[in-house]
N, C-alpha and C positions, 0 to 999 in steps of 0.2 A: 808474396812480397810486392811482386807488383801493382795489385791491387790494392795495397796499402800506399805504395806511393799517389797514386791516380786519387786515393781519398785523402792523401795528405798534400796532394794539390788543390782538389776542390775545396778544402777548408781552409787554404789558406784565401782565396777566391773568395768563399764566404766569410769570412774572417772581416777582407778588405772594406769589406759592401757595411756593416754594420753603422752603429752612431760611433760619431767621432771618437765619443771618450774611451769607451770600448777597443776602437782601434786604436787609437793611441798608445791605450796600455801594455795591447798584445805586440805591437810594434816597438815598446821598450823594453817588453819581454824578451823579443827574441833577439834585437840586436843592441843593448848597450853594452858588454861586455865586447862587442865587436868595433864599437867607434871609441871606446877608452881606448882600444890598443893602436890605435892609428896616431896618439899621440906619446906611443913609447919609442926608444931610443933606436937607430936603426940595425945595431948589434943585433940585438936582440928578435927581429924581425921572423927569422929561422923558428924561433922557439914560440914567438906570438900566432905563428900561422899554422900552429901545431896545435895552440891549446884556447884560441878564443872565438873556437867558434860553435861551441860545444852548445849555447844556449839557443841556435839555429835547428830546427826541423830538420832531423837529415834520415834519406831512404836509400835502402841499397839496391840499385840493377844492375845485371845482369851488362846488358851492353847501352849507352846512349846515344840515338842520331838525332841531332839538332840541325831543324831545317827540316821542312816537310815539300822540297821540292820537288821537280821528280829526280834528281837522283840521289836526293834523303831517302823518299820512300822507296827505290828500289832498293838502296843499300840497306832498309830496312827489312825489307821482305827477303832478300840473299842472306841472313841472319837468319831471320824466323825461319825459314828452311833447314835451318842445320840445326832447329831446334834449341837457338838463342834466345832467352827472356829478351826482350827488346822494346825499349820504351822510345818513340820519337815524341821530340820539342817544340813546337811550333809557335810563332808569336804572332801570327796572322789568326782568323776566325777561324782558318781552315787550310786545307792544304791549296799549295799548288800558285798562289797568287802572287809571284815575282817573276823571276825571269821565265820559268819554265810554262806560264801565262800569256807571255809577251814574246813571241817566237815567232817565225816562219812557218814552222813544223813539217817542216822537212826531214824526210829520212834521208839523211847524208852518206853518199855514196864511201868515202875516203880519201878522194880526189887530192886537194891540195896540200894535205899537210905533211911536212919532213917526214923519212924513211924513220922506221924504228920510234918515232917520237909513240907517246901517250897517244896524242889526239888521230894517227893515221893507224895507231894498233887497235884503241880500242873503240874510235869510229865503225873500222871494218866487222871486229865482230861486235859490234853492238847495233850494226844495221842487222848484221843475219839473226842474231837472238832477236831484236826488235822484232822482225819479218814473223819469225815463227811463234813468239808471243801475242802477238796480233790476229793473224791465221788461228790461234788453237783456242783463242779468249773470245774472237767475234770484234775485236777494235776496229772502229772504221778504218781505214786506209785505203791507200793504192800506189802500186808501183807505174806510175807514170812517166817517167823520165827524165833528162833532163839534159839541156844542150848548153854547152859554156863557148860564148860567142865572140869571136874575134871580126870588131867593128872596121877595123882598116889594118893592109897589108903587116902595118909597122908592130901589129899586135900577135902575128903568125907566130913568132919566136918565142914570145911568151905563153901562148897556148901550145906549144910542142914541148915544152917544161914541164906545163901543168901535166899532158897526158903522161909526157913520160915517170911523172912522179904519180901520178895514178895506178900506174903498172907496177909501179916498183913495190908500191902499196897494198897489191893483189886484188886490186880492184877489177870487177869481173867483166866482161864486156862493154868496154872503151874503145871508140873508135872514133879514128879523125876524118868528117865528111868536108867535104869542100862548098862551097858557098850554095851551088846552083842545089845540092843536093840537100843544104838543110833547107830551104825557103823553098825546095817540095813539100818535105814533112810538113813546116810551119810557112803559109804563106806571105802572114804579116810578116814574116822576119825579113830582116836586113843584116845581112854581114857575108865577111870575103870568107871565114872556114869556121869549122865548131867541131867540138868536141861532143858528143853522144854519148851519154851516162845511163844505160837502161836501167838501173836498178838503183836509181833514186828515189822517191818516192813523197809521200805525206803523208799524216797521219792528224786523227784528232787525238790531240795531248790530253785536254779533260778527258776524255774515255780510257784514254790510257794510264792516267793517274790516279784514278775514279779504281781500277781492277787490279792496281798492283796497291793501292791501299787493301781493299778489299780480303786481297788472297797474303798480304801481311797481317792481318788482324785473323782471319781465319786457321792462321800458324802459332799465334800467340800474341802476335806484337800488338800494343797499345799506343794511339796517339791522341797528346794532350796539346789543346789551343789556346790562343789568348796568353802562353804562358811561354814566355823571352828570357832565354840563357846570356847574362851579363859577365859572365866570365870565371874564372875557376882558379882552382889548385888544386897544388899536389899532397897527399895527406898519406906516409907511409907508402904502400905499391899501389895505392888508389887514385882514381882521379874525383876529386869533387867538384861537381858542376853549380854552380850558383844561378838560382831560379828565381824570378821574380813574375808578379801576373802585369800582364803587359798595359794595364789602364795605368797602371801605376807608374809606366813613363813617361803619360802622356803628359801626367803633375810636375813633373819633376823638371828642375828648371837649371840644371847644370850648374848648380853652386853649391850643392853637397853633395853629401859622400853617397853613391849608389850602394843599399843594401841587399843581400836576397832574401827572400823567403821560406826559400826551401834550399837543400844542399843533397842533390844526388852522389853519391858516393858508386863508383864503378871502375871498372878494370876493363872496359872497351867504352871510347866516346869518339866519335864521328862527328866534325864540324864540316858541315853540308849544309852554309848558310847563304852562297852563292855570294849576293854585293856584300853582305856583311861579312862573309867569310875572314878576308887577313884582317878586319879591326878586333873580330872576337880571338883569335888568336893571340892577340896583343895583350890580350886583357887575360891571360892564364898567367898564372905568375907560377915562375920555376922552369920555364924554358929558355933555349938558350937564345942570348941576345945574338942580332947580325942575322936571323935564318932567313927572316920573311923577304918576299921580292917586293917590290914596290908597286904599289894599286893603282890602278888606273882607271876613267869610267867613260863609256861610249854610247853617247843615247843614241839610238838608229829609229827615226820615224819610218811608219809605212801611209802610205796613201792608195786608198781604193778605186777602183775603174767605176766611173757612173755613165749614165747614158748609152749601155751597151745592152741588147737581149743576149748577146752569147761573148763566151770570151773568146777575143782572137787568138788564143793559144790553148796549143794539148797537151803541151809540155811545159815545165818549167824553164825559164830561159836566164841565164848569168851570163852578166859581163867578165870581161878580166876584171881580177880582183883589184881594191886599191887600197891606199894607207888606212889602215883602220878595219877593213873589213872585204867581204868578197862580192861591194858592188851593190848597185841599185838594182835589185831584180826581179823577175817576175814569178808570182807562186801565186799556186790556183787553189784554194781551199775546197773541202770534199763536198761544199754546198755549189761551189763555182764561182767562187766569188776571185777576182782577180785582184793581187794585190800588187803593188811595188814599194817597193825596199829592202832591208834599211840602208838610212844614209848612214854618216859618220858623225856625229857632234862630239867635240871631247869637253865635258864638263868638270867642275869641279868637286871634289867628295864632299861627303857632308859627316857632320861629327857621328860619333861611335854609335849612339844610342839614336840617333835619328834612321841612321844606317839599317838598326836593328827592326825599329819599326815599318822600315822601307817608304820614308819621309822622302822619295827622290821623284825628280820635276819630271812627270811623265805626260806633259802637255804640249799636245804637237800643231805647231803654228801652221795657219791656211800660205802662208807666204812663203812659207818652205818650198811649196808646191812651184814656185817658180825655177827654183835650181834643179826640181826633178823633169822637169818637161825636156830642157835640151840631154839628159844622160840617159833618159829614155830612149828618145827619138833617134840614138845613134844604131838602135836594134829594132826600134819601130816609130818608125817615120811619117803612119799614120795615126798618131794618139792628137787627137782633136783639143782643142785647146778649151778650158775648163771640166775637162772629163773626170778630173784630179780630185779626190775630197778627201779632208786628212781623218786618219784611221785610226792611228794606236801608234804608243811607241814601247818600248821597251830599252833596260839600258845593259850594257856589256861588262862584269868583273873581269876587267883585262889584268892582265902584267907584264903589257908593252904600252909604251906611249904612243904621240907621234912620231909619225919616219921614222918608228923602230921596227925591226923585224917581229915577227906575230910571237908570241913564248906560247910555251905548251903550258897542259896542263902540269901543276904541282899539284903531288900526292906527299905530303910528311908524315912521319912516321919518327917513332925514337930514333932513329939511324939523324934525322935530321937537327932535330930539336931538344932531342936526350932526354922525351916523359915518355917511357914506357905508357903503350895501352893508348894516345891521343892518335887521331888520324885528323889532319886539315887538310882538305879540298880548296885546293886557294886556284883560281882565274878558268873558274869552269864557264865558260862561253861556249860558241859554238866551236863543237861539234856536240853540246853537252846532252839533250835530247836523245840525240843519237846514241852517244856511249853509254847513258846511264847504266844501261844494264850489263854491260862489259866492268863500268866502274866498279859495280855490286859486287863484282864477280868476284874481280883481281882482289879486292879487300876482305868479304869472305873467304878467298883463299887463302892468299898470303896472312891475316893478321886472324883466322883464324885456324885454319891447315886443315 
């Protein structure tokens, strides 16, 4: 069956690509019995979304994860494991090219976030599964550490918070050194006390995305590209996923009606689409109105250290955290390269289908670099003046704004929205790296026992 879908994808791909008239035809084939009914009465709406879609392509799997992030594809592989048919959806060429691209990659200890929340439960064990997924696969890494730095006396209080919410967390060896005795460890540093996180660490995300695709397809699972889930229904106890191939939104010019192509039919679907996550949400019809939190998006630039032969630090180093995020910081990639940030930018969303094809402004200004030089310099005082070159940014699916407190992650499930079988992943940010594979876990278990 699966195999049927994957070839009732590629034909519709082939399908697209023909002469016009050809496509034309197959394209009124399959949906004018679907845009008549958009001008029936809205009574009748219940009964039109029962029976006009019949003239649409439709395959039945097993379970669907759309989004081939990494914690699409781990959620895809904690499936395949339990010997799930499992098709993931990607609308990128390939996996992996959104936020879980655009990170730190950092293995996050557990540190900062609320007792019992999502993000400080399955941070923690999704660093230790991390750790040991990496150790037994060969994934570069290292557990190098990481010191959270309190730049003047007034910032003490708030770093005996953070540790104490660390501990509460079960976070393993924390410990609060005082000034003279981090700026032994690290000599560039500067600050009055710090926190000691030995079981922080880094990791190469491609390598780790690259092996848990791998040992998902080696279980069964199948994943298809270029091909963008525009939204769904509910069809009897099934969910139908609506597929289209993803050129075809590049045409498309937001004054008619989006159609799909194809119509996955399934009884587990997973939206694991990270920024696009709450707009695809939206766009399922038959869930309940009022559930979704409200979206929010935070582009955080990095800038790289130049003119250095070594980097001045062993460790990673964070500031107190601030509105938006945990601070302009430093993280050392496993080649050495030093990075800092991200900042905080709160941008604007951009419409449904731009979202989907991850249309967002990931251009990072050289002038930015001025606001990073003094919130450096408050933990290293020697950063030379043009040493700054800008890097990469990446942007944050939050579900807080500004000077709102941080929100965890949202996991929905029927309990939330009342469609048996849908899971959304809404405001997976950091810690999301981290937890993925904690994520995989709780969902393979819970939603399938």
């Amino acid at each position: 069956m699966l195999k049927q879908t994957i070839q009732r994808l590629e034909g519709c791909i082939s399908a697209s690509r023909r002469s016009g008239n050809v496509h034309m035809k197959w394209k009124k084939h399959l949906f004018g019995n679907w845009v008549r009914s958009t001008c029936s009465s809205p009574q009748n709406n219940n009964h039109n979304n029962r029976t006009t879609w019949y003239s649409v392509p439709k395959e039945r799997v097993e379970c669907v994860v759309i989004g081939a992030g990494v914690v699409g594809i781990a959620v895809a592989r904690a499936l395949a494991l339990k010997g799930r048919e499992v098709l993931v959806v990607e609308s990128a060429p390939t996996f992996g090219t959104g936020t879980s691209s655009r990170n730190s990659e950092v293995i996050h200890a557990g540190i900062y976030y609320p007792a019992n929340s999502f993000k400080a439960i399955f941070c923690v064990r999704g660093r230790k599964m991390l750790y040991e997924y990496c150790s037994k696969h060969d994934i570069p890494h290292q557990q190098i550490g990481k010191l959270i730095v309190a730049t003047r006396s007034s910032e003490i209080p708030k770093l005996n918070d953070i540790l104490n919410c660390g501990i509460q967390n079960g976070v393993d060896g924390l410990k609060m050194v005082d000034g003279v005795e981090a700026m032994k460890m690290e000599p560039e540093l500067q600050c009055e006390r710090a926190i000691l996180s030995p079981v922080t660490g880094i990791v190469d995300s491609h390598s780790l995305m690259l092996s848990l695709v791998g040992e998902s397809e080696s279980h069964g699972a199948t994943f298809t590209y270029n091909s963008t889930v525009i939204g769904g229904h509910v069809e009897g106890n099934d969910i139908c996923v609506h597929v289209t191939e993803t050129d075809h939104l590049k045409e498309w010019k937001g004054t008619s009606i989006l159609h799909p192509e194809l119509l996955l039919s399934s009884r587990l679907v997973v939206n694991s689409t990270g920024l696009s996550a709450p707009a695809l949400a939206k766009r399922f019809s038959g869930l309940k109105s009022g559930v979704f939190p409200p979206s929010y998006y935070a582009r955080g630039c990095y800038f790289t250290l130049s003119n250095t032969k070594a980097s001045p630090f062993t460790r990673l180093i964070y500031p107190i955290p601030e509105d938006g995020g945990i601070g302009v910081h430093v993280t050392i990639d496993l080649n050495g390269q030093v990075k800092f940030g991200p900042n905080v930018e709160w941008i604007d969303s951009v419409d449904d289908i731009s979202s989907f094809q991850n249309k967002f402004d990931y251009s990072v200004n050289p002038n930015r670099a001025e606001k990073f030089y003094p919130e450096i310099r408050k933990y290293y005082p020697n950063l030379k003046d043009g040493s700054l070159e800008p890097g990469y940014s990446g942007i944050r699916p939050k579900l807080s704004g500004p000077s709102q407190l941080p929100a965890d992650f949202v996991i929905q499930g029927e309990d939330i929205h009342g469609v048996p079988g849908l899971i959304n992943l809404l405001g997976i940010e950091s810690p999301g790296l981290t937890s993925s594979m904690a994520i995989a876990e709780f969902i393979a278990t819970r939603f399938l026992g």
